[in-house]
LOBAMI-797242 format. One line per field, with one value per residue (C-alpha): residue in three letters; x, y, z. Coordinates in nm, 2 decimals. Each point is the difference from the previous one (the first is absolute). Layout:
BEGIN
resn	ALA, ... $
east	X, ... $
north	Y, ... $
up	Z, ... $
end
This chain:
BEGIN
resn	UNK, UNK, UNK, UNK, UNK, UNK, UNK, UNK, UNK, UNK, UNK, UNK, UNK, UNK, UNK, UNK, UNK, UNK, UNK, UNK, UNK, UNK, UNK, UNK, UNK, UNK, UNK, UNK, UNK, UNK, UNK, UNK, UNK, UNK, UNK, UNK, UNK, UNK, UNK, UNK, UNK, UNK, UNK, UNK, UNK, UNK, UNK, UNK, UNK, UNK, UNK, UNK, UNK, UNK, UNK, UNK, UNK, UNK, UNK, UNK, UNK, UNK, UNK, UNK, UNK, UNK, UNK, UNK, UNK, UNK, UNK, UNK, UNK, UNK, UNK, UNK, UNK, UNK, UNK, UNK, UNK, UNK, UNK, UNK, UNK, UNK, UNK, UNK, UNK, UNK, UNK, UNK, UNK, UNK, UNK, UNK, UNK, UNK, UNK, UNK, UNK, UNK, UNK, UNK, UNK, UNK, UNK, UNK, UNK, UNK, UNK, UNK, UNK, UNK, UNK, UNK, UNK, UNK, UNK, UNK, UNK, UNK, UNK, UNK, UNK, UNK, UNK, UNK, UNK, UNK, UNK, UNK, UNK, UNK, UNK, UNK, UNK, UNK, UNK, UNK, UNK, UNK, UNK, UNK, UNK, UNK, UNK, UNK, UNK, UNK, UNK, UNK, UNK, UNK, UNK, UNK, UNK, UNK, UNK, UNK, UNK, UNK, UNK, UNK, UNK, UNK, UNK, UNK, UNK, UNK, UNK, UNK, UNK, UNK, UNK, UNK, UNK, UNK, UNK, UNK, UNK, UNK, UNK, UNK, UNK, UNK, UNK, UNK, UNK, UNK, UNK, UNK, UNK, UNK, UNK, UNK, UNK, UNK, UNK, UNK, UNK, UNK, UNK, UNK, UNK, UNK, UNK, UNK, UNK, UNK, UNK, UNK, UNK, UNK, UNK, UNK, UNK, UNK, UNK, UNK, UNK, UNK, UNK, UNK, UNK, UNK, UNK, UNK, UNK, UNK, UNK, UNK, UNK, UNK, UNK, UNK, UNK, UNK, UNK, UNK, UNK, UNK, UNK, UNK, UNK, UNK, UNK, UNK, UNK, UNK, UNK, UNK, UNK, UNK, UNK, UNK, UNK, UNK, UNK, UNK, UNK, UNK, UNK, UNK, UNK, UNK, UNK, UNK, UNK, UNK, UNK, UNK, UNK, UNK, UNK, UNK, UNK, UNK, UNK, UNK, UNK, UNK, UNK, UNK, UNK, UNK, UNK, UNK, UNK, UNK, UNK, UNK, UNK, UNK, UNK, UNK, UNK, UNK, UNK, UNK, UNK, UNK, UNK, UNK, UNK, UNK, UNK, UNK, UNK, UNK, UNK, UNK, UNK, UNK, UNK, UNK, UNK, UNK, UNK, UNK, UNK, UNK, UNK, UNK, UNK, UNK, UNK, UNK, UNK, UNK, UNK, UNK, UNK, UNK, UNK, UNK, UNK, UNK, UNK, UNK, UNK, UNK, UNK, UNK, UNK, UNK, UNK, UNK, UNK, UNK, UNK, UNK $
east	0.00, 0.14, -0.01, 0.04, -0.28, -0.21, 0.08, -0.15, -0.30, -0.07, 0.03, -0.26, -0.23, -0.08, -0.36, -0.17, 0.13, 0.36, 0.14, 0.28, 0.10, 0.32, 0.26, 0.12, 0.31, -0.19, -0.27, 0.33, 0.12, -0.32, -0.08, 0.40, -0.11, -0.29, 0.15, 0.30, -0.25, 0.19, -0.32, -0.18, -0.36, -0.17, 0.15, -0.04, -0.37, -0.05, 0.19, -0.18, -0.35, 0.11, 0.11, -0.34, -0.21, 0.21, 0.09, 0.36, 0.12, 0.15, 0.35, -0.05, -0.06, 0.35, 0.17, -0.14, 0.10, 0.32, 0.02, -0.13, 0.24, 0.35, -0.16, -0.20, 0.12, 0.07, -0.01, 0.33, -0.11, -0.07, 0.23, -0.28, -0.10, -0.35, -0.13, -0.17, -0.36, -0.01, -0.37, -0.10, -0.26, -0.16, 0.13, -0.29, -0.12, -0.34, -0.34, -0.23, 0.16, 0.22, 0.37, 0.16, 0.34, 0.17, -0.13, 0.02, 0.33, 0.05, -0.13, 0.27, 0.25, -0.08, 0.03, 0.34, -0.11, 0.12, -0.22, 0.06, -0.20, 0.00, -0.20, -0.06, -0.22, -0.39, 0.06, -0.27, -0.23, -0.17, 0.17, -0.08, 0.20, 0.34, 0.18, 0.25, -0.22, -0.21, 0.37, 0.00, -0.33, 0.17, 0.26, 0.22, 0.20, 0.15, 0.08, 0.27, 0.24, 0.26, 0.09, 0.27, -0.21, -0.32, 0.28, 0.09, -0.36, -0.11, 0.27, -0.08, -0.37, -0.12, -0.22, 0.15, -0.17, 0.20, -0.15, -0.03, 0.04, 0.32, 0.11, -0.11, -0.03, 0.03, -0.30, -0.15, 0.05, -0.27, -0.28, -0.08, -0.10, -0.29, -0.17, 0.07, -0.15, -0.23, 0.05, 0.22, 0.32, 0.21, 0.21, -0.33, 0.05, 0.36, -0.06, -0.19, 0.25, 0.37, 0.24, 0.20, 0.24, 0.27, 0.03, -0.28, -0.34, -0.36, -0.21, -0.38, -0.20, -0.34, -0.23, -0.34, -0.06, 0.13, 0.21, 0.26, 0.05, 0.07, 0.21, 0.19, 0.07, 0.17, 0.21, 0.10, 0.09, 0.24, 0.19, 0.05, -0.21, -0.18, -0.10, -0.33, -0.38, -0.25, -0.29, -0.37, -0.01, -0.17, 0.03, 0.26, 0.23, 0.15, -0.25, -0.28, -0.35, -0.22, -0.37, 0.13, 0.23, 0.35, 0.16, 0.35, 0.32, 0.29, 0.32, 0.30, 0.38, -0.05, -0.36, -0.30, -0.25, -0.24, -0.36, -0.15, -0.32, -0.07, -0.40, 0.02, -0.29, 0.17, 0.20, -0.26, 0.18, -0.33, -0.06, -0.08, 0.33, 0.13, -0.11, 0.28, -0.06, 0.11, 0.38, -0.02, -0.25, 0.20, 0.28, -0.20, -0.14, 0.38, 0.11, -0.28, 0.10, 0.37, -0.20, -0.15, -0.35, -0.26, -0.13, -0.09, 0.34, 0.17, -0.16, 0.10, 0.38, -0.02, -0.16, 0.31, 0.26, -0.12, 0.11, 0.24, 0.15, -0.06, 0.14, 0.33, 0.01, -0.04, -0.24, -0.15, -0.34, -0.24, -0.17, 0.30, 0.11, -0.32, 0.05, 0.36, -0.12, -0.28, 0.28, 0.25, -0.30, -0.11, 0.39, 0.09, 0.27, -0.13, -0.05, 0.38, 0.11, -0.13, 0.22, 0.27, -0.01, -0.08, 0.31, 0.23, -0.14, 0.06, 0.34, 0.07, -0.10, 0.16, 0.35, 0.21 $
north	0.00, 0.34, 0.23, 0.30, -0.06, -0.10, 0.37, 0.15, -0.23, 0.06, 0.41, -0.01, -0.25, 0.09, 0.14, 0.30, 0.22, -0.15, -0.08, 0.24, 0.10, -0.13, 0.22, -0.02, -0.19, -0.19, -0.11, -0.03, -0.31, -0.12, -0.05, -0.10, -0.26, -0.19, 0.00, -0.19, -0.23, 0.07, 0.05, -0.29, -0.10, 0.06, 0.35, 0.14, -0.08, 0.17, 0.32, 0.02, -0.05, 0.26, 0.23, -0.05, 0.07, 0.28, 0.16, 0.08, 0.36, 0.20, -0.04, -0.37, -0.05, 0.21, -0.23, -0.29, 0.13, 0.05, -0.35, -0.07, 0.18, -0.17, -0.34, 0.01, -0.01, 0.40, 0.10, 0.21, 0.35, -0.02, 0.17, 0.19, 0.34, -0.07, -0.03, -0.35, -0.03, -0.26, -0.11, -0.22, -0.25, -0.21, -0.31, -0.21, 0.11, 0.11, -0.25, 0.28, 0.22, -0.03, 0.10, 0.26, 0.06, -0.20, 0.16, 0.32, -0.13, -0.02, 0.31, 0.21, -0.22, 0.09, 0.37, -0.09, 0.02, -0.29, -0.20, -0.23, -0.24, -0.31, -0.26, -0.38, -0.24, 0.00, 0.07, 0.00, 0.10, 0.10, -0.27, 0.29, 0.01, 0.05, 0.27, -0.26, -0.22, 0.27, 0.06, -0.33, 0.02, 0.22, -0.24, 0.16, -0.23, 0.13, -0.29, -0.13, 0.33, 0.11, 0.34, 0.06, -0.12, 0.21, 0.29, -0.02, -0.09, 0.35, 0.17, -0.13, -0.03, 0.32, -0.26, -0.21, -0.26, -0.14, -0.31, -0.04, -0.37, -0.06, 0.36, 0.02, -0.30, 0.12, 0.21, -0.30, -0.19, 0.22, -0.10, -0.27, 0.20, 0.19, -0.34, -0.11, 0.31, 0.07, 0.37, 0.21, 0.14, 0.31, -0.12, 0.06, 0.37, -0.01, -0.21, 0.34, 0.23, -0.26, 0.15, -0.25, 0.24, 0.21, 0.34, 0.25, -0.12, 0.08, -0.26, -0.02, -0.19, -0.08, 0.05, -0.12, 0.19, 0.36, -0.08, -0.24, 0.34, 0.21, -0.30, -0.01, 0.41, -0.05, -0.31, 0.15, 0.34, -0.25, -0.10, 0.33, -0.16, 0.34, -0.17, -0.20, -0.06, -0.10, -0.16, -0.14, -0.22, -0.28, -0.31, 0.21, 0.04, 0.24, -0.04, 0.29, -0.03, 0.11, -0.06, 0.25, 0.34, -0.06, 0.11, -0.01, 0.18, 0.13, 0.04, 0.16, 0.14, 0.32, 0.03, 0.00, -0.31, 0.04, -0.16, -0.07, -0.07, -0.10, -0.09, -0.25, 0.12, 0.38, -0.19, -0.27, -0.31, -0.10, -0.32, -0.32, -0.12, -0.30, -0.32, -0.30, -0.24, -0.38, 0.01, -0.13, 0.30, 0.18, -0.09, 0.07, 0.36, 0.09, -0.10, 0.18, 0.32, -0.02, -0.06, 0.34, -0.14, 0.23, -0.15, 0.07, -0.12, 0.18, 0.35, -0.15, 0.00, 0.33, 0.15, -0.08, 0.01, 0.38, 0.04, -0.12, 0.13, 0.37, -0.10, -0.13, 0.30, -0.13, 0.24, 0.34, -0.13, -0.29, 0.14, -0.09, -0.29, -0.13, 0.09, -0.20, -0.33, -0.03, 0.04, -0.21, -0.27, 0.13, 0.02, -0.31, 0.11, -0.16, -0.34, 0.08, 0.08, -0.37, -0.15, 0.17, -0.07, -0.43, 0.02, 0.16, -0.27, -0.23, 0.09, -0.01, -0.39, -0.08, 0.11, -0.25 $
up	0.00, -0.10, 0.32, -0.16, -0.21, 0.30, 0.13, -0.29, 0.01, 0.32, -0.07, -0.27, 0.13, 0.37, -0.08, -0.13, 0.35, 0.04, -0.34, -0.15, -0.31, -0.12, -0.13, -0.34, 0.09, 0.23, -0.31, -0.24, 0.25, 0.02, -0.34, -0.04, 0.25, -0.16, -0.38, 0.10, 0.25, 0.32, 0.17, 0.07, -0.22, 0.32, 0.04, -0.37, 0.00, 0.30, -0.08, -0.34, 0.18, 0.26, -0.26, -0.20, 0.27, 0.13, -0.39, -0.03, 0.02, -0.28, 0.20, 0.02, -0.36, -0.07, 0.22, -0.18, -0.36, 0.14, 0.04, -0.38, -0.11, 0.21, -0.06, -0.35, -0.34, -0.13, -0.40, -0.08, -0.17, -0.35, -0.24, -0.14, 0.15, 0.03, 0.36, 0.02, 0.09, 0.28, -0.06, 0.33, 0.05, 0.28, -0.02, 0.11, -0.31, -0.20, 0.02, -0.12, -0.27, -0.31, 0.10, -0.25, 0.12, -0.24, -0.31, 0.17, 0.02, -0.37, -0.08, 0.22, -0.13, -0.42, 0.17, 0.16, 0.31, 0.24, 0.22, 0.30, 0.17, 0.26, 0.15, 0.00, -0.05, 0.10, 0.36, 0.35, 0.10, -0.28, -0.27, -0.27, -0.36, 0.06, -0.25, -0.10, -0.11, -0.21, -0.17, -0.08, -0.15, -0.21, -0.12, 0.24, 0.27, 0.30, 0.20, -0.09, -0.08, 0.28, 0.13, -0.23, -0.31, 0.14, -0.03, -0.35, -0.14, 0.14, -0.11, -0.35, 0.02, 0.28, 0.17, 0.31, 0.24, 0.38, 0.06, 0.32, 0.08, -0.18, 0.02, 0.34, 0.17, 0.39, -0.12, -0.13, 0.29, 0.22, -0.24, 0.16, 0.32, -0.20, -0.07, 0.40, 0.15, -0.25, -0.01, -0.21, 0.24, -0.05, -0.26, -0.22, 0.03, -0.05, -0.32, -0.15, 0.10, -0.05, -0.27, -0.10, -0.21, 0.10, -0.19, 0.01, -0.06, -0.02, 0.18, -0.02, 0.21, 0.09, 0.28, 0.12, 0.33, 0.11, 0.27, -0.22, -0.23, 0.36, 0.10, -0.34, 0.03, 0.34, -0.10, -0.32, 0.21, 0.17, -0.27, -0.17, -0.33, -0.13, -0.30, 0.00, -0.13, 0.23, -0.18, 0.14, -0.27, -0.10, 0.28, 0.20, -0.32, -0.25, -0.26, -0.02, 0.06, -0.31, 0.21, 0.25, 0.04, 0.05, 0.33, -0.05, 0.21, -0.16, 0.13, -0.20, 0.14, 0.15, -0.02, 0.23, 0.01, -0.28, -0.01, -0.32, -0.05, -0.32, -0.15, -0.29, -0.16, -0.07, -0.22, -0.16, 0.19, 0.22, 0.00, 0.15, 0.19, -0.24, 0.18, 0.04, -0.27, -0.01, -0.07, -0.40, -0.02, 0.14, -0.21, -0.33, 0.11, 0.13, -0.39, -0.12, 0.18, -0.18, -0.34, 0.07, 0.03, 0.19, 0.29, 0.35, 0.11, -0.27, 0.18, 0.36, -0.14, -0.17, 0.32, 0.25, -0.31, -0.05, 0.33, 0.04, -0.27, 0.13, 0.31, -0.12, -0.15, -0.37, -0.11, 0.15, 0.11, 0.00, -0.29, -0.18, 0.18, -0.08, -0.38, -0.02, 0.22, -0.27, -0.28, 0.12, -0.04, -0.37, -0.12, 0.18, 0.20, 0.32, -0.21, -0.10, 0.37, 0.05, -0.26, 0.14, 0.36, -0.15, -0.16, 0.24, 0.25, -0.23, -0.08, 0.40, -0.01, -0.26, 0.12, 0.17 $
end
């Protein structure tokens, strides 16, 4: 049994009156502690139930990222000048509506602009569709690349993906916890807000309920990252809503917080959110998308392209990212982006 763990446990799970906020060193060993499995099974699922009930701090969270980032796999900076777009997902996944950050991927990328992302596979509680597995829907695979080959396939192709469970397999090795208590832990939130690249980046994530954006300002105030989108998307993701308004949060180097709130219909994107279809339908309408077809799915894209698009700083406004996510569709250049990113993955297999 790890007694300094036991310390911590015991700090943040005395009670609603008692319990103490750890400091940010103090969450950095704890988190150190559970990915390499010094504290027992007994002790990780009660610290992550603790913390769940409890809600970790702003501070906490920093500590824990800290962690992430001595222990889990780190991109080098690109050799391009472009800022990436680190576009974050939950990684138990989608079960009601049709994830779009891949193709939204594809779109930046035909503009130049490079894209991260990470997960794993279909994860607990909620068992949704994992965003590796809609890239391989795609006819992209993932899985089997390693850190160095994810490198050079997004320095070729502007699109990169860290697997998590061979990438990151101390990560990995918490999962089964989610399934044993049943509940999703801390490391949930620190999945939306994890850079796994080290130069400057712009990282969007998503958010369901207030207090994980107020969380999410503090933590990022922690670690001196000024540069961020905070989205209430669809299923606590980065992908916008079209059958609501948009509240978004942007935060740029030297500037004040700015809240956007933007109406879909002011721009003729209302619609019906895009339900999840059966994963060979799924397939089909994603190819139809890169044909340049015109379908509900197709507007979905072209709706959280446009923006980000703007926000990367591609184009002036949304109007006009709007106007070059539909053309890179009509000309082919995200179908092309596609080609590019199978063939540079591809070439990384292929290489002894």
């Amino acid at each position: 049994m790890s007694e300094q763990f036991r310390d911590l446990l015991k700090q943040v799970g005395s009670g609603t009156h008692t319990s103490e906020a750890m400091t940010r060193a103090e969450s950095q060993m704890a988190m150190t502690l559970m990915l390499q499995q010094q504290a027992t099974p007994a002790q990780i699922g009660a610290f992550m139930i603790a913390h769940r009930i409890r809600r970790p701090t702003g501070e906490e969270l920093a500590g824990m990222l800290d962690a992430y980032d001595d222990l889990g796999p780190v991109l080098s900076p690109l050799r391009r000048a472009a800022t990436p777009l680190v576009l974050n997902s939950p990684y138990d996944g989608r079960s009601r509506t049709a994830p779009v950050s891949p193709l939204v991927s594809l779109v930046l990328a035909a503009m130049g602009q490079p894209t991260l992302m990470h997960g794993g596979n279909r994860m607990p509680t909620k068992y949704g569709i994992a965003i590796s597995e809609v890239w391989q829907l795609l006819g992209v695979d993932w899985t089997q690349l390693s850190l160095p080959q994810v490198q050079q396939v997004m320095e070729v192709a502007q699109v990169g993906f860290v697997y998590v469970p061979r990438q990151f397999p101390l990560a990995e090795g918490l999962v089964t916890y989610r399934a044993q208590i049943g509940k999703r832990p801390p490391s949930a939130t620190l999945e939306l807000l994890w850079s796994p690249y080290s130069g400057p980046a712009r990282v969007a994530f998503g958010f369901v309920h207030p207090p994980t954006e107020e969380r999410a300002q503090i933590t990022f105030a922690q670690r001196h990252l000024d540069d961020y989108i905070a989205v209430k998307g669809l299923e606590g993701s980065c992908d916008l809503p079209q059958s609501r308004a948009c509240i978004l949060g942007v935060q740029r180097p030297q500037q004040a917080f700015q809240r956007l709130i933007l109406h879909p219909n002011d721009y003729g994107m209302a619609a019906t959110d895009v339900p999840l279809p059966p994963p060979e339908q799924f397939a089909a309408d994603m190819q139809g998308v890169l044909q340049g077809a015109r379908s509900p799915l197709a507007e979905a894209v072209v709706w959280s392209s446009g923006f980000y698009l703007w926000q990367t700083d591609q184009c002036p406004s949304l109007e006009d990212g709007l106007a070059l996510a539909r053309e890179s569709f009509v000309a082919g250049k995200a179908k092309q982006a596609l080609g590019t990113l199978q063939q540079a993955i591809a070439a990384q297999v292929a290489s002894p």
